[in-house]
N, C-alpha and C positions, 0 to 999 in steps of 0.2 A: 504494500500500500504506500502512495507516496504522502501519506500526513500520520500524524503520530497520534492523531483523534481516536480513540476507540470506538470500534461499531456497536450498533445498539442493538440489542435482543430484544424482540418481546415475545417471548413465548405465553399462547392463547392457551386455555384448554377448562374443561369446566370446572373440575377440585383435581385434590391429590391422593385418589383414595389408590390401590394396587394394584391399577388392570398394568396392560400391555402400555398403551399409549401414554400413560403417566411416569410408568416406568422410564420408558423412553425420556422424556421431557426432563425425569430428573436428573438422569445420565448424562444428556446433553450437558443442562446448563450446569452438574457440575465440574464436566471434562473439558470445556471449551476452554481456549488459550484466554486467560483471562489478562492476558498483557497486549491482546488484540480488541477483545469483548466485554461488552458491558451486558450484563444479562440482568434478566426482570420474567420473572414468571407470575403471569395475571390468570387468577381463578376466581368464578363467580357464585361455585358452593365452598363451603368451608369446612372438611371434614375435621373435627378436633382430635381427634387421636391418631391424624394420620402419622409414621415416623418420615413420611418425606418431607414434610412438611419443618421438621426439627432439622434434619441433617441438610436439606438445601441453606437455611438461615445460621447454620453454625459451621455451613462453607462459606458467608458472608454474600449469599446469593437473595435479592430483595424477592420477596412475595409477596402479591396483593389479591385479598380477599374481596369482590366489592359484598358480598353480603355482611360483611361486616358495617358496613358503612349507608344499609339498610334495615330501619327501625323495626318493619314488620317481618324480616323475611322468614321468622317462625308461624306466624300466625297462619290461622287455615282460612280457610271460606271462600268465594268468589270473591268478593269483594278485594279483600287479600291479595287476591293471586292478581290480577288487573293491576294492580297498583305495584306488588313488586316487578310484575312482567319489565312495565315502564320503565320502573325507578330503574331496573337492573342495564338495561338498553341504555337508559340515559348515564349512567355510573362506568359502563364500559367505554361508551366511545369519551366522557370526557378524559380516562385514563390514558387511553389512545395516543388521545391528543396531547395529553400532558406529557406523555413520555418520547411520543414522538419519533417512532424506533428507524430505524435504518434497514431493520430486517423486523418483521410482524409475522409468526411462523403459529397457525394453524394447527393444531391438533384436535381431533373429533368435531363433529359438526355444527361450528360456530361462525360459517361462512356470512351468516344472515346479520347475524352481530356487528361483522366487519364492516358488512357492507351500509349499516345504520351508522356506522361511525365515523365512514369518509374520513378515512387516512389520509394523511400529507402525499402528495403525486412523488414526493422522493420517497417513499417506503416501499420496497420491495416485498411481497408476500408472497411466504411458502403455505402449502398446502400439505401436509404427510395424511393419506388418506388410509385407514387403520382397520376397517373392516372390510366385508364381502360387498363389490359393487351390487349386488342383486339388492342386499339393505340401502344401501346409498339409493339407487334408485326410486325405492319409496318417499323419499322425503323431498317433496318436489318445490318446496319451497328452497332447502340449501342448494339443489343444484341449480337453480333459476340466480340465484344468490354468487354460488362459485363462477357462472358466466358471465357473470358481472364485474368482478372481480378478474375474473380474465382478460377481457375489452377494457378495462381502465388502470391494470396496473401492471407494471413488471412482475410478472406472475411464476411462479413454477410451483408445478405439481409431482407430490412424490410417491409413488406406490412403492410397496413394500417386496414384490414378486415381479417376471416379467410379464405373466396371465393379468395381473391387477394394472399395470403398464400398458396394453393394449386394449384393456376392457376401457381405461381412462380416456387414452386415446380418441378412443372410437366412439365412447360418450360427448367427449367437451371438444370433439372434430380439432385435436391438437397432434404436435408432432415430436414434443420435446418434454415428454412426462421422465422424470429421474429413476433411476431405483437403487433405493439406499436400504440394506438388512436394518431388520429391527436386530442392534445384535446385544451380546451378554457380557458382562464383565466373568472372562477366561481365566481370570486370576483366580477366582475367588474359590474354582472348582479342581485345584491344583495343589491344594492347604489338603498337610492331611489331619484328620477327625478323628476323634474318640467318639465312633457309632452307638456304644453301649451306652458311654458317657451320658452325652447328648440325649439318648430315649429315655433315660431315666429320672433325670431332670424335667424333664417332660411327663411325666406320667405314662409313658409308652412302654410295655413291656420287650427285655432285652432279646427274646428269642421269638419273637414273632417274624411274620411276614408282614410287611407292611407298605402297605399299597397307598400313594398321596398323590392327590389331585389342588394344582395350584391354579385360580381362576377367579374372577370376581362373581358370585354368587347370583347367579340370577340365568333367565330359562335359559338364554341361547346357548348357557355353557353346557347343561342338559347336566346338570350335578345329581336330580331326581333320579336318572336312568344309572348314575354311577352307586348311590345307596342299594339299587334290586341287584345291580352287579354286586356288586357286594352279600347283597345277601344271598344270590346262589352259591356264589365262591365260598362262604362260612356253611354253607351244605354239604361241600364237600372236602374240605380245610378250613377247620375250626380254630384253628391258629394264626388266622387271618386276623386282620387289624386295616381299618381305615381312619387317615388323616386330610382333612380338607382343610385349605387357606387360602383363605380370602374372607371378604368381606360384601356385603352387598342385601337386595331387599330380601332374597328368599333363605338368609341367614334362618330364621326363627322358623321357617316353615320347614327347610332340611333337618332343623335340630329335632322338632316334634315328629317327622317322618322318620329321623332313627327310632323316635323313642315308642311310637306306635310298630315297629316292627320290632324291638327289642334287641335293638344294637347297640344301644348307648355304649353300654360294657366296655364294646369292642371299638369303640369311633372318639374320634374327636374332632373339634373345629377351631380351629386356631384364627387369628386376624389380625391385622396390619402387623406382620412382623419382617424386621429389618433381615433373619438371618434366613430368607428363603432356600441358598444354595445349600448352606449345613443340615436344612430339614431334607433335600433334595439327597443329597447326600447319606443320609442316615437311612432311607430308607432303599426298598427293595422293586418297588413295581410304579412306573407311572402310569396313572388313566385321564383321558382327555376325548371324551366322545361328544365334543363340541354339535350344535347344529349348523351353527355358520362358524367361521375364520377369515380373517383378512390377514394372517398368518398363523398366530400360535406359538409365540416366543416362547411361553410355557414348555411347551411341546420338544422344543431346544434345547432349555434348560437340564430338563428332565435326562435328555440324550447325554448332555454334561457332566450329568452326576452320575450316568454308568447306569441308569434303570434300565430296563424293558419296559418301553412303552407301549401302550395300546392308545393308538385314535382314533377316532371316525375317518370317515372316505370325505366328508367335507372339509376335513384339516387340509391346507395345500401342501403336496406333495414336495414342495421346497422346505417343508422343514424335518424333511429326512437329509441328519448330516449327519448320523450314521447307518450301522447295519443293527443297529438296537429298538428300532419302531416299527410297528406292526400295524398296516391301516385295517381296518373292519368297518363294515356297513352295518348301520343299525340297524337296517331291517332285519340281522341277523335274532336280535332280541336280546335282552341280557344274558340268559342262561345258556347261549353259547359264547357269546364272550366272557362269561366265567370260565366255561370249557376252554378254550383256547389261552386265556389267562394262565389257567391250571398247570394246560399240559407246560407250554414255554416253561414257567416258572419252577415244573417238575424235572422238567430233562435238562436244564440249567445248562444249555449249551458251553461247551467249553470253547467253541470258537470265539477266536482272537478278537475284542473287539476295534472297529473301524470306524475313525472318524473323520470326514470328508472337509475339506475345505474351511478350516475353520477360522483361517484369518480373515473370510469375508464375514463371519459371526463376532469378531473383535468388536467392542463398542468404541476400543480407542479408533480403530480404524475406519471404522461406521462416523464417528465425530468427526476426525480430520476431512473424509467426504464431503460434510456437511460446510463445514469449514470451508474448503475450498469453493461452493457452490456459493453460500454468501458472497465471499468477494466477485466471486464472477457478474454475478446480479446486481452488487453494489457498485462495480464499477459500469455496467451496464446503464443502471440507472442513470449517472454521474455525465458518461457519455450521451447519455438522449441529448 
């Protein structure tokens, strides 16, 4: 860069609670060269116990809540909802404005928002588009929104695969959609672990099999279908053990679904916890029979830490990087993906395991990409 100005982040996105795309966001702004960048991560829920939310701010990375800075935003009713709609729209774009970023970087569907807030014509806007185009399609308001945003600004769009790369494409009639891995911090799967340790401290007994699903709680991840997996699997190894993590609305409904099937015993639910790769690590099998994916970092992760995974056929087949994931269709039902659970985890294959291309899974590497794609756009801008 020829000025010594630091570029300005603003990373969009709704809260900071522990899916995939928050993940990301926190990654970002805490790996970014911060002798280049000025980073600002703007969310308009406030989840309070999230730990991203601690360790972005005690990387000295700023965060703004605007529901904090809205009187009613707990209250119910219609009435309510009308008035923080508003407040929330007018709260966003004056932040916009205030901070006035050099780069404005989009995560989940908050195209609409952007577009209310009419950014300064020098901001460049990224896009990272995080789920399955088939959902994106439904929401006909952000995509009417993201065209908008196309036609008026130094725009670039980033899909996560190069299926989601062409689907993009071919939707927003463009030619120059990016594709940047959602990737993983490699380091962290590389420490070695006290497995007994760790489950004991936990309440998890030392000689179980244990099977954990990492995902934010709710239908699409299809967590319900993972509980009757489980409870065939305990029909025919009773030594079985489930652990889920995450957080989200069908929390309380999962919990009363073990407890009406009489699994509590054998189950637990964990939430917002910082050491996802040691829990990944401690245990033995992942499951991940998602309904949708617009990738499935999870799914990654899980390969990371050395599990045998099982996913659905909806997972995108880019996030086999290794020879340790297993796709299945759900129309199979659960009670044969128990059986197949079963046999794998019985014949404990002794082949070598293989893991494919990982430095394009680096998040340091996945950052510097990103890095280099800002200045290209920032000097693009510069030059209009």
């Amino acid at each position: 860069m020829c000025t010594n100005k630091k570029i300005s982040v603003l990373y969009f996105i709704h809260g900071l609670n522990m899916g995939g795309a928050e993940t990301i966001v926190k990654e970002y702004a805490l790996l970014i060269d911060k002798s280049k960048y000025d980073v600002t991560v703007l969310c308009y829920h406030h989840q309070y116990d999230s730990p991203y939310e601690k360790l972005l701010k005690d990387n000295g990375i700023k965060v703004i809540f605007v529901c904090d800075y809205m009187p009613f935003h707990l209250n119910k009713g219609m009435v309510f909802k009308v008035i923080n709609r508003f407040q929330r729209y007018l709260l966003i774009k004056k932040y916009i404005r205030k901070i006035n970023p050099d780069i404005l970087h989009i995560h989940l569907t908050l195209a609409d928002m952007v577009k209310f807030a009419r950014p300064s014509k020098n901001t460049a806007i990224f896009y990272t588009q995080h789920f399955d185009i088939s959902r994106l399609l439904q929401n006909k308001k952000e995509i009417k929104s993201i065209r908008w945003l196309i036609r008026n600004y130094k725009f670039c769009m980033i899909a996560l695969n190069e299926t989601m790369k062409r689907e993009l494409e071919d939707v927003f009639d463009i030619h120059d959609v990016q594709v940047v891995n959602n990737g993983i911090d490699v380091r962290r799967y590389k420490t070695k672990l006290d497995k007994n340790k760790l489950r004991e401290s936990i309440g998890i007994p030392r000689d179980c099999t244990l099977m954990v699903h990492v995902g934010r709680l709710t239908k699409i991840k299809n967590q319900e279908f993972i509980v009757n997996v489980f409870e065939a699997l305990e029909k025919i190894d009773n030594n079985i053990f489930l652990l889920l993590i995450g957080t989200g609305e069908d929390k309380d409904k999962l919990h009363k679904l073990l407890d009406d099937k009489e699994l509590l015993d054998n189950s637990m639910i964990l939430s917002n916890r910082s050491d996802v790769p040691e829990l990944l690590m401690m245990s033995d099998i992942g499951i991940f029979p998602s309904l949708s994916e617009g990738l499935g970092i999870a799914a990654i992760e899980m390969q990371m830490a050395g599990l045998q995974v099982f996913a659905s056929t909806n997972v995108p087949k880019e996030t086999q990087i290794s020879n340790l994931i297993h796709f299945l269709d759900l129309q199979l039902g659960a009670d044969k993906w128990a059986e197949k659970i079963y046999d794998v985890v019985k014949i404990q294959s002794k082949e070598k395991t293989e893991l494919y291309d990982i430095d394009n899974w680096n998040i340091e590497n996945n950052v510097h990409q990103i890095e280099k794609l800002y200045e290209e756009y920032i000097n693009n801008v510069k030059n209009k």
